[in-house]
C-alpha positions in Angstrom: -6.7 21.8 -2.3 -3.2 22.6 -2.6 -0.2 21.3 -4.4 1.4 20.6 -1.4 -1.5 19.4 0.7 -2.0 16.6 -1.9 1.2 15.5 -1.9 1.4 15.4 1.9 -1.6 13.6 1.5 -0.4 11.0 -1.5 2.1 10.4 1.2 0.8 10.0 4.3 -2.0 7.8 2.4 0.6 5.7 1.0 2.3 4.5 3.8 -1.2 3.6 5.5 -2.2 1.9 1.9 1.4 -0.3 1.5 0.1 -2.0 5.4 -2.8 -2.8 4.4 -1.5 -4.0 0.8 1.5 -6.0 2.3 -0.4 -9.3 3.4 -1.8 -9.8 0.2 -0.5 -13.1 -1.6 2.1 -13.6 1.1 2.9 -17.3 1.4 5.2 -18.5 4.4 7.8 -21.1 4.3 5.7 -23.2 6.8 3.2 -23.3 4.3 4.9 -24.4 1.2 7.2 -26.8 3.3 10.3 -25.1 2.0 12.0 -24.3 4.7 15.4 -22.0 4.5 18.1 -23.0 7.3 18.6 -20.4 9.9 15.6 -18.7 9.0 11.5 -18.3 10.6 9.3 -20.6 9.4 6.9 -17.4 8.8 8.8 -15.5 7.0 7.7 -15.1 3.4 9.0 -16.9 0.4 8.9 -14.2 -2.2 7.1 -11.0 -0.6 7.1 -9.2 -3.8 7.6 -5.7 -2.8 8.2 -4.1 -6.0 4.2 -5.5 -7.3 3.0 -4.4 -3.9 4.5 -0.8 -4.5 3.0 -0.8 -7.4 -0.1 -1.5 -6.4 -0.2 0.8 -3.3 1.0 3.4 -5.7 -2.0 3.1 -8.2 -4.5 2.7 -5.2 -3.0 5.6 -3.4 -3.9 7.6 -6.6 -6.9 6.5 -7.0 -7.5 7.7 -3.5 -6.4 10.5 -3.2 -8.0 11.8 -6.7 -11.1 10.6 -5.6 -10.6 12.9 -2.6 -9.0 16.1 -4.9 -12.3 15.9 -6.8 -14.6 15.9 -3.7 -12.9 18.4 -1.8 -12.8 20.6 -5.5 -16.7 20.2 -5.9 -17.4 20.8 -2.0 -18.8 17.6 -1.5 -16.7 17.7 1.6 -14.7 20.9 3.0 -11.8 20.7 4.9 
């Protein structure tokens, strides 16, 4: 694979990976009872967007070299 295949691919993957990562340990305001005035009772207390980048950045890597290396053996082609 090329340089910038995998980095089209590091992106494209890490925008699909920060979805799937951004429920993770979300707790509302309805559900801790501490509600904010003028505000949705769903929306999050403290989403913690810097961890889940974080996380979506290591498991985007992860990822994607797991693909570099199958795609370098010919496990799979492309």
């Amino acid at each position: 694979m090329s340089i910038p295949i995998t980095i089209g691919l590091y992106f494209v993957l890490w925008w699909v990976l920060l979805f799937a990562v951004l429920p993770w340990g979300v707790r509302s305001q309805h559900e801790e009872e501490g509600r904010l005035l003028g505000t949705d009772p769903g929306a999050p207390i403290a989403p913690m967007m810097w961890r889940k980048a974080l996380w979506t950045t290591v498991i985007t890597a992860i990822v994607v070299g797991l693909i570099y290396v199958l795609v370098t053996y010919r496990v799979i082609s492309v």
